[in-house]
C-alpha positions as a Markdown table, in Angstrom:
| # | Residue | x | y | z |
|---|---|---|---|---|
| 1 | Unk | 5.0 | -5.0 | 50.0 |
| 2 | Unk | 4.9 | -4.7 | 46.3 |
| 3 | Unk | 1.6 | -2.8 | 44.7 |
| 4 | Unk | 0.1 | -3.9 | 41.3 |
| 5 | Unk | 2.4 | -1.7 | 39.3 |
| 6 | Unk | 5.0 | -3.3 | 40.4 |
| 7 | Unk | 3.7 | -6.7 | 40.4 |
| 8 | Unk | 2.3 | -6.3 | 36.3 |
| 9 | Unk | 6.0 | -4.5 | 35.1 |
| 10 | Unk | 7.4 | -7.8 | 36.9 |
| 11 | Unk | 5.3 | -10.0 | 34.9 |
| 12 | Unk | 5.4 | -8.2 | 31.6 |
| 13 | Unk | 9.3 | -7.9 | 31.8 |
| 14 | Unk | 9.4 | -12.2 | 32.8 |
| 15 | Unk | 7.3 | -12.8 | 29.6 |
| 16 | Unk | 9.9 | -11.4 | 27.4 |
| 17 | Unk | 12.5 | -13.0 | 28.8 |
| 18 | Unk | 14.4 | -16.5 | 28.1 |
| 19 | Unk | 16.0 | -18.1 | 30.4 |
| 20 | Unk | 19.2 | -20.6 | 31.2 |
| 21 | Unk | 21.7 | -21.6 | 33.8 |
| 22 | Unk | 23.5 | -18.2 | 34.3 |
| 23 | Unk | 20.6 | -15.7 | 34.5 |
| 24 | Unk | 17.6 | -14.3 | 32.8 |
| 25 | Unk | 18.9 | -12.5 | 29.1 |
| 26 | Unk | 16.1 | -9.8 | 27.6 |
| 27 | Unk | 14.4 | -11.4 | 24.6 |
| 28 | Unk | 16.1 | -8.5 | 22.1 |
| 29 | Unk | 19.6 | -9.2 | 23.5 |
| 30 | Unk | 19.5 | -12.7 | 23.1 |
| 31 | Unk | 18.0 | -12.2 | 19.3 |
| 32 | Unk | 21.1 | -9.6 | 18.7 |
| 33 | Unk | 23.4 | -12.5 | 19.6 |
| 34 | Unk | 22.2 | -15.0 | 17.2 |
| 35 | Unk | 22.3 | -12.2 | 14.7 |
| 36 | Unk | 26.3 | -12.1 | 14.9 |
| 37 | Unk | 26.2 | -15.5 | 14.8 |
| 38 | Unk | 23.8 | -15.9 | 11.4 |
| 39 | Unk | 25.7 | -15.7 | 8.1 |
| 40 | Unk | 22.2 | -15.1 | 7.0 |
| 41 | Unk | 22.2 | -11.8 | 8.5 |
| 42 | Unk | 25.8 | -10.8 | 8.5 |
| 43 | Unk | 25.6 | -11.0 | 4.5 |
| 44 | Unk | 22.6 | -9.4 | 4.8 |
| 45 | Unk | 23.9 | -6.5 | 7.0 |
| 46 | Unk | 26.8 | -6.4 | 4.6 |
| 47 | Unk | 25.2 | -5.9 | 1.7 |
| 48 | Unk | 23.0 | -2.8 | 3.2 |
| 49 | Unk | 25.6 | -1.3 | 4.9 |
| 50 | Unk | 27.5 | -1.3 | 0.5 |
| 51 | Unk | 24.3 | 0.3 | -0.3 |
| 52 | Unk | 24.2 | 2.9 | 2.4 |
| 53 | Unk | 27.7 | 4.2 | 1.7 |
| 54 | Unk | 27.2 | 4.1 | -1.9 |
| 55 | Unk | 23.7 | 6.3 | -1.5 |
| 56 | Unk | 25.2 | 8.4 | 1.8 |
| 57 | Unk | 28.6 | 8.8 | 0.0 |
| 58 | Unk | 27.6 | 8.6 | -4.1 |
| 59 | Unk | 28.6 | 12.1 | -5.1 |
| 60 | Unk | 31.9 | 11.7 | -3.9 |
| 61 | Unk | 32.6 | 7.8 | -5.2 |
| 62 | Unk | 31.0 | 9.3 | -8.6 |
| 63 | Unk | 34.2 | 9.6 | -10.7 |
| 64 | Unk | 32.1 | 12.3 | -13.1 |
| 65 | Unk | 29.0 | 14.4 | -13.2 |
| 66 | Unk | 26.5 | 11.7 | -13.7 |
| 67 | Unk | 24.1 | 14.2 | -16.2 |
| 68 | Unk | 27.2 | 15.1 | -17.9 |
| 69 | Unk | 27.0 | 14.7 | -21.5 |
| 70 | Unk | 30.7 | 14.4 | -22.0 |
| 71 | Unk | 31.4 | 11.5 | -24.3 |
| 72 | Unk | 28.3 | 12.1 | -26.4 |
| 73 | Unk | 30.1 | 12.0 | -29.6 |
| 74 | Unk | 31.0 | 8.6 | -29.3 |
| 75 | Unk | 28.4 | 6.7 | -28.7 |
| 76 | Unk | 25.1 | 6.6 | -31.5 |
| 77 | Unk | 22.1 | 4.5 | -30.5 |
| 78 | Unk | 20.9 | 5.2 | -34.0 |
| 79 | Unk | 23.9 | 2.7 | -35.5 |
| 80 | Unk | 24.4 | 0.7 | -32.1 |
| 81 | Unk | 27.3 | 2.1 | -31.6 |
| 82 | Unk | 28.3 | 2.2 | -27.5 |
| 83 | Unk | 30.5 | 2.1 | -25.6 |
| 84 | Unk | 31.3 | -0.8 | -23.2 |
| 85 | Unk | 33.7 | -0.9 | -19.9 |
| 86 | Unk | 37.2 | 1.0 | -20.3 |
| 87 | Unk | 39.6 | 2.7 | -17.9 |
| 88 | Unk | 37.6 | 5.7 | -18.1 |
| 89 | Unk | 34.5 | 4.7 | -17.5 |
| 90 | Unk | 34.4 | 1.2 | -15.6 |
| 91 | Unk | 30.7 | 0.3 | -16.3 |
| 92 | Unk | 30.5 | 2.4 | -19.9 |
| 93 | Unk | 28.6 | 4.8 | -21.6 |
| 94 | Unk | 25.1 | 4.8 | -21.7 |
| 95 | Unk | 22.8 | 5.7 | -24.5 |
| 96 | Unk | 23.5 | 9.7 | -24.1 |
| 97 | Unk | 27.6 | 9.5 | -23.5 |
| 98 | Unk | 27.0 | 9.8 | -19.8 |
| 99 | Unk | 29.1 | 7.5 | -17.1 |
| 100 | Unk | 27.1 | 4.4 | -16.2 |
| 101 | Unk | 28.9 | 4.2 | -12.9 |
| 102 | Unk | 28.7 | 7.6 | -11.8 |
| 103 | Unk | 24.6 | 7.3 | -13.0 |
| 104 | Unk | 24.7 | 4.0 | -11.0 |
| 105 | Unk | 26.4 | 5.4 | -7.2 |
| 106 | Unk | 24.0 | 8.5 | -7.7 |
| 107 | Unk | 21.2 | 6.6 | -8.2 |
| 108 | Unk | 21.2 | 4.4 | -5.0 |
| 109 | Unk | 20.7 | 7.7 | -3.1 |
| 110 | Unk | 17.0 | 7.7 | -4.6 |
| 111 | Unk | 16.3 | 4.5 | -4.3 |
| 112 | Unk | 17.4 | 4.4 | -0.3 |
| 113 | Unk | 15.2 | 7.8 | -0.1 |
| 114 | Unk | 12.3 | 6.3 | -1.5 |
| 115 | Unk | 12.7 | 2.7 | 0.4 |
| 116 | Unk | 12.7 | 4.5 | 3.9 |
| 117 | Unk | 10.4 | 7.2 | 3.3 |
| 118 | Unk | 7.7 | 4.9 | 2.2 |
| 119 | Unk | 8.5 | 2.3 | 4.6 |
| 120 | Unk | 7.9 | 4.7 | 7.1 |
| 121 | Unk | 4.7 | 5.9 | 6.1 |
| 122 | Unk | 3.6 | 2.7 | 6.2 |
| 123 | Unk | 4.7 | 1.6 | 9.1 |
| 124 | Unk | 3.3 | 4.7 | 11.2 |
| 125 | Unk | 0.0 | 4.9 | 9.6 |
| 126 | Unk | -0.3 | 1.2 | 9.9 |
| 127 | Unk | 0.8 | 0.6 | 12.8 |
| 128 | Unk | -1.4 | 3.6 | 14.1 |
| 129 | Unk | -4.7 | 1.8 | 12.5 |
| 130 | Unk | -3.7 | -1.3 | 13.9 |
| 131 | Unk | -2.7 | -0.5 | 16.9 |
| 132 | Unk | -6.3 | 1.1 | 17.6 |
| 133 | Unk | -8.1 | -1.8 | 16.5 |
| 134 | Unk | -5.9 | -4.5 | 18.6 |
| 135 | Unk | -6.4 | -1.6 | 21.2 |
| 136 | Unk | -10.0 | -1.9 | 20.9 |
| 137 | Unk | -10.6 | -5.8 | 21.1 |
| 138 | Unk | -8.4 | -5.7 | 24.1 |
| 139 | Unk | -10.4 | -3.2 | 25.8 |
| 140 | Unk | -13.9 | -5.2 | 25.1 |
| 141 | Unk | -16.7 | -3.7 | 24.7 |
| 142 | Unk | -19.7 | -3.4 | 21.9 |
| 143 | Unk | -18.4 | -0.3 | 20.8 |
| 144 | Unk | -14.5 | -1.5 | 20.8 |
| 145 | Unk | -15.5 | -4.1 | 18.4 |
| 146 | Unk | -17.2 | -2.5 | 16.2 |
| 147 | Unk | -14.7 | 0.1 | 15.9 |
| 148 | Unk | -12.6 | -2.9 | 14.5 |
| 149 | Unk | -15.2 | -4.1 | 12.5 |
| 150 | Unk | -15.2 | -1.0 | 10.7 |
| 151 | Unk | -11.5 | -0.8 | 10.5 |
| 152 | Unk | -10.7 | -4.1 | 9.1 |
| 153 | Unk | -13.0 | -4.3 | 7.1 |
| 154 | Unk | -11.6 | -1.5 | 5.4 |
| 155 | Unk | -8.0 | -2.5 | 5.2 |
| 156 | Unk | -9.6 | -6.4 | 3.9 |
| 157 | Unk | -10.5 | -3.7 | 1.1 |
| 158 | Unk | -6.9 | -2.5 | 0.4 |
| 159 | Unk | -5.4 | -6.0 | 0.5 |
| 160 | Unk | -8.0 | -7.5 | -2.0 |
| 161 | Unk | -6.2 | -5.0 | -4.3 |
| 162 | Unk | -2.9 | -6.0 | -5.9 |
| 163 | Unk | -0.4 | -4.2 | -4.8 |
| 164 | Unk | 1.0 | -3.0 | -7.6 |
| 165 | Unk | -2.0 | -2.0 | -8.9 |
| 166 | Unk | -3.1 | 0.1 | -6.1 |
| 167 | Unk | 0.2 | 1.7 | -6.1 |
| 168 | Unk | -0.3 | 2.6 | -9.7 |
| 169 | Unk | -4.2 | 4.5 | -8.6 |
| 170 | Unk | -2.5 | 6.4 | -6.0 |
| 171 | Unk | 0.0 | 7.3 | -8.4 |
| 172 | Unk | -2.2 | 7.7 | -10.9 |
| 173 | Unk | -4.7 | 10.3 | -9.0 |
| 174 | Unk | -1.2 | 12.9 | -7.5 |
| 175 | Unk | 0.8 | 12.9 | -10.3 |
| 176 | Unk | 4.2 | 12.2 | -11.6 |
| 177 | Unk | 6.7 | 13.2 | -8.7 |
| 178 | Unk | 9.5 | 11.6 | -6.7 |
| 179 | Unk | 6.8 | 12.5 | -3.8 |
| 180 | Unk | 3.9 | 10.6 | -5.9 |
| 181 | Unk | 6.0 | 7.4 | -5.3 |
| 182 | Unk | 6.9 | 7.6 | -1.4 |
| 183 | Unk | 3.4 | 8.3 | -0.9 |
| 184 | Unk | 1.8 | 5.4 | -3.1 |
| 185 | Unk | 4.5 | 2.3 | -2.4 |
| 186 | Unk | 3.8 | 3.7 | 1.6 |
| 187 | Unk | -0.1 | 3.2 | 1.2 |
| 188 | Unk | 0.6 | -0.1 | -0.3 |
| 189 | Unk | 2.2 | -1.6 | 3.3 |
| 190 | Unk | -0.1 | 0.3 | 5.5 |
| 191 | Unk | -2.9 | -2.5 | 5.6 |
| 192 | Unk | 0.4 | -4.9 | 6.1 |
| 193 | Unk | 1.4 | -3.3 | 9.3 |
| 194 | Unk | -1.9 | -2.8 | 10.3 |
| 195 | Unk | -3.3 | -6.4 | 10.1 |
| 196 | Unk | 0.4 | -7.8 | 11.8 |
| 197 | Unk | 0.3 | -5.6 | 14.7 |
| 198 | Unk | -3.5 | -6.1 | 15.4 |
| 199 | Unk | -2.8 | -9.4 | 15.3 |
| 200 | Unk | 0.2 | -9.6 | 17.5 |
| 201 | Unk | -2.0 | -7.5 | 19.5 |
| 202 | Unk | -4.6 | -10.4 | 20.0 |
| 203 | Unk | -2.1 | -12.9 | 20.4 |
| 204 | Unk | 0.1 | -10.9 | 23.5 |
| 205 | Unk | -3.5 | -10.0 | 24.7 |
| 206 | Unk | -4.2 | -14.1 | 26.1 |
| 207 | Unk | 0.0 | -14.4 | 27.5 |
| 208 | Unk | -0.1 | -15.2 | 31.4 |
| 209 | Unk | 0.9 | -11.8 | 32.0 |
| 210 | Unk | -2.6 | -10.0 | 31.0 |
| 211 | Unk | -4.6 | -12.5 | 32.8 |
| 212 | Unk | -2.2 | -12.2 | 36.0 |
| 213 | Unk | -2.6 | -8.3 | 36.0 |
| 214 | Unk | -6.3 | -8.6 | 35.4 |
| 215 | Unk | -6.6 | -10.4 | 38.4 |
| 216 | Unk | -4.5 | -8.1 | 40.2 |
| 217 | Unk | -6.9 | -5.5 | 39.2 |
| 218 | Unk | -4.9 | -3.0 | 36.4 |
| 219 | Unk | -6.4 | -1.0 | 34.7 |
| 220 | Unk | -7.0 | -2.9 | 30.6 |
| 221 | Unk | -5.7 | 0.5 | 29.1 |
| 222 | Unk | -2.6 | 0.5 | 30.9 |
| 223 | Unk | -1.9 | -3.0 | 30.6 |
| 224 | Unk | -2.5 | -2.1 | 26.4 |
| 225 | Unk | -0.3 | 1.1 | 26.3 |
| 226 | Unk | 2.8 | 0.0 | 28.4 |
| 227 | Unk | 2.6 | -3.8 | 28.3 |
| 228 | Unk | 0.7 | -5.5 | 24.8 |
| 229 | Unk | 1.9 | -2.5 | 22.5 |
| 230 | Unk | 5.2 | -2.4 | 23.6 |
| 231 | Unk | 5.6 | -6.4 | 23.6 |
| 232 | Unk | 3.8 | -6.8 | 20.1 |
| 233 | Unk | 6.1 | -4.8 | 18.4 |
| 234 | Unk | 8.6 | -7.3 | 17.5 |
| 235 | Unk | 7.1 | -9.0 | 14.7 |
| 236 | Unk | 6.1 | -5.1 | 13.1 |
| 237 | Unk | 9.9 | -3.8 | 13.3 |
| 238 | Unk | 10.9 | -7.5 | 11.0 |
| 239 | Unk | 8.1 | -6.9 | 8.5 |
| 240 | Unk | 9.8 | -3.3 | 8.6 |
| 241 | Unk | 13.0 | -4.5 | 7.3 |
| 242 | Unk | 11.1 | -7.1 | 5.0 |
| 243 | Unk | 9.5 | -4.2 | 3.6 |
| 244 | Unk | 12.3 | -2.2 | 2.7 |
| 245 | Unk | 13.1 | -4.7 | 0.1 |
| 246 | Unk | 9.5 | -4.4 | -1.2 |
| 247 | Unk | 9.7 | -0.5 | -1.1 |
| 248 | Unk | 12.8 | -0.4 | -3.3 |
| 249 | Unk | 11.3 | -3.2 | -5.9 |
| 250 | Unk | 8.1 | -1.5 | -6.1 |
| 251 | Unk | 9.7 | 2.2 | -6.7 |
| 252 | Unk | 11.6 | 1.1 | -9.1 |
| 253 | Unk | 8.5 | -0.6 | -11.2 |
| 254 | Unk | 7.0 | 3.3 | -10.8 |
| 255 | Unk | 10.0 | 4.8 | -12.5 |
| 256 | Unk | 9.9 | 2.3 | -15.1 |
| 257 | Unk | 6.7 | 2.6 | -15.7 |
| 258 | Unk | 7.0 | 6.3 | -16.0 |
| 259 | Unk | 5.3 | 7.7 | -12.2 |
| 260 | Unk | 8.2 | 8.8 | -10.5 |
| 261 | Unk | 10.8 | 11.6 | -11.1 |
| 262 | Unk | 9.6 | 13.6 | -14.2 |
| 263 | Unk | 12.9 | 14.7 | -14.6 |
| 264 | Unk | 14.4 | 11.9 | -16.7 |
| 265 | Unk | 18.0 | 13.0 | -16.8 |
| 266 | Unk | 18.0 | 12.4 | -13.1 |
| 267 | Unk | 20.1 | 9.0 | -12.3 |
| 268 | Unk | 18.1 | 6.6 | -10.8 |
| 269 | Unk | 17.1 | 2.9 | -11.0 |
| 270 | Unk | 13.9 | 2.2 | -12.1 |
| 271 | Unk | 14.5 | 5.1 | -14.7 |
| 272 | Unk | 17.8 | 3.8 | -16.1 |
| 273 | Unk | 15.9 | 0.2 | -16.5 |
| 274 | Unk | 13.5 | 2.6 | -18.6 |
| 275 | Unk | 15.4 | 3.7 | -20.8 |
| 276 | Unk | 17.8 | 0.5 | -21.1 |
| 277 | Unk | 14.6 | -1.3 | -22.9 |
| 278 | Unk | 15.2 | 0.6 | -26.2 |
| 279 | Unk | 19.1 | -0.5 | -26.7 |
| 280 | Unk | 18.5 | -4.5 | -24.9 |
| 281 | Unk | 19.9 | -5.7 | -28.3 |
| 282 | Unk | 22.9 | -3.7 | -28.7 |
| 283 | Unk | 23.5 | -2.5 | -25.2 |
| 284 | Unk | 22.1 | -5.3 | -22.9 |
| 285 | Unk | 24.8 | -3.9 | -20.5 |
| 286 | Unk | 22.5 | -0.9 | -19.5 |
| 287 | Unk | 19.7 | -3.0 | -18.0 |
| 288 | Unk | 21.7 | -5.5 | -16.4 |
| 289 | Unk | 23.5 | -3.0 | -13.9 |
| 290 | Unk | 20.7 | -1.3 | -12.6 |
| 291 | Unk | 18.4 | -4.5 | -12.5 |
| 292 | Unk | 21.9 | -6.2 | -10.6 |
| 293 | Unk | 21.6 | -3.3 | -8.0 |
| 294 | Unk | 18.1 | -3.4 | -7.1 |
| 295 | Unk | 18.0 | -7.8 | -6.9 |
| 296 | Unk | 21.1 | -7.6 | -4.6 |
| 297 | Unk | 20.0 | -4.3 | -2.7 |
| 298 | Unk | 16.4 | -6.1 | -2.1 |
| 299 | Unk | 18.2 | -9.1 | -1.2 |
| 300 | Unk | 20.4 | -7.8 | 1.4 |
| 301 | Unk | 17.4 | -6.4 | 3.4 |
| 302 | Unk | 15.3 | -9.8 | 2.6 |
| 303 | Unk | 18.2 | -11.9 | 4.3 |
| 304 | Unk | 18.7 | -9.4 | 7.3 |
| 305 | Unk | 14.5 | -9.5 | 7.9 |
| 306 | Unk | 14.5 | -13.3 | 7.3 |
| 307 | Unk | 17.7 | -13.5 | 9.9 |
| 308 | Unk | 15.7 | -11.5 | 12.5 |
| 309 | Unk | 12.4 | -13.1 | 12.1 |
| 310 | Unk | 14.4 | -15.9 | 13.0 |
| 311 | Unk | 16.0 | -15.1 | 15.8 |
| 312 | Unk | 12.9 | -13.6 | 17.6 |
| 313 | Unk | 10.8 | -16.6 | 16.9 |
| 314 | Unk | 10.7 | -19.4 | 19.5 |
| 315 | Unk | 9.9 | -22.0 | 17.2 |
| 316 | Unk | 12.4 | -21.0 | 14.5 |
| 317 | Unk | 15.5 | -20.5 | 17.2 |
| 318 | Unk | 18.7 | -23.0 | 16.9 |
């Protein structure tokens, strides 16, 4: 005879499931197949996997040193004079004589470093907070709901803030440092994570599963920890890939406006589109490359997200 356990992994595991004529298919396998089938998603993937190599393999795609002063003598921002696209250097000089392209490759190693390692602090701090307060309502109580109270009410706080502008306090109050960046564009997604898992938290806590194993007696903190959490994850990995996008956008605004790397020679993005701003009349060249790399890098991750939100969502599924 089965026990409870058994009966409540049964249900959880039928929830997640869809179903046709040839057998039951787990809810993340059947998404994965759609995915393959998306040209949404395959661009998507495409693109990121372009920007990966270029960040994972940049210094050896980098045809020169991309601090490298070497063609300094022929270019003079004073007169206008630059130098465009040439055998040698396929993207041009930039203001300084050094290689646009090799500044470019380089570059998208930052920008990837930043994009994940904010993303990541987001997602784990938010999806910590959020997590305990979906945990909370679902485990009733005075005290349970007051603990959310409290908590939400502080993360309505960091969301009636504009985003960029409570990027720019945190970066404001550390300093100027690659660091100062992860930290701040990560702080801005936290109250994102946390507000979409609480809520995917509610939403998993009323499924016929919870109420079956209620009646059956489990315990409400293990039907949280290994049923609700686990199953109202979805949703938190999409916004995940959503945010990468964001992350790399948002860094790049830093640089530009002068809060991340205080090393300027250093190739990246949202510095290049810095220093681009001085030449836009005689060298427009210089701000459309790097501004060209972060719209299709940002877009690659937006169409993979959008694909997958698809794909998991019932209501969006063709």
């Amino acid at each position: 005879m089965s026990t409870k356990t058994d009966k409540i992994d049964r249900l959880a595991e039928l929830s997640t499931r869809s179903f046709d004529d040839s057998g039951g298919v787990s809810l993340w396998r059947e998404a994965f197949g759609r995915l393959r089938r998306s040209p949404m998603a395959i661009t998507g993937a495409a693109i990121i996997i372009v920007f990966i190599v270029m960040a994972i393999l940049g210094p050896i795609l980098a045809p020169y040193s991309p601090t490298a002063l070497t063609w300094g003598d022929e270019v003079s921002p004073a007169q206008g004079t630059f130098v465009g696209p040439r055998a040698e250097n396929w993207l041009g000089l930039d203001n300084l004589g050094r290689d646009e392209l090799s500044r470019l490759l380089i570059g998208a190693r930052q920008s990837l470093l930043v994009g994940v390692v904010a993303t990541g602090i987001g997602f784990t701090i938010g999806a910590l907070i959020g997590g305990l307060s979906g945990a909370c309502l679902a485990l009733g109580g005075r005290v349970g709901k007051r603990i959310d109270t409290v908590i939400m009410r502080f993360i309505d706080m960091m969301l009636a803030l504009p985003s960029l502008l409570l990027a720019l306090s945190v970066a404001a109050i550390l300093g100027q440092s690659l660091t100062t960046v992860m930290i701040a564009v990560g702080t801005v997604q936290i109250p994102i994570f946390a507000r979409l898992l609480r809520g995917s938290m509610l939403a998993q806590s009323h499924s016929d599963y919870v109420l079956a194993s209620r009646a059956l007696g489990v315990r409400r903190s293990r039907i949280v920890l290994s049923h609700i959490i686990p199953n109202s994850m979805g949703p938190v990995i999409v916004q995940a890939t959503l945010s990468l996008a964001t992350a790399i956008i948002e860094a790049a605004a830093l640089s530009y406006l002068g809060l991340g790397n205080p090393d300027m020679s250093a190739p990246e993005w949202g510095v290049m589109l810095a220093q681009a701003q001085y030449f836009f009349g005689s060298a427009m060249q210089l701000a459309i490359y790097p501004a060209v790399a972060i719209i299709i890098t940002a877009l690659g991750f937006t169409l993979l997200g959008e694909a997958l939100r698809e794909s998991l969502d019932p209501k969006l599924r063709k």
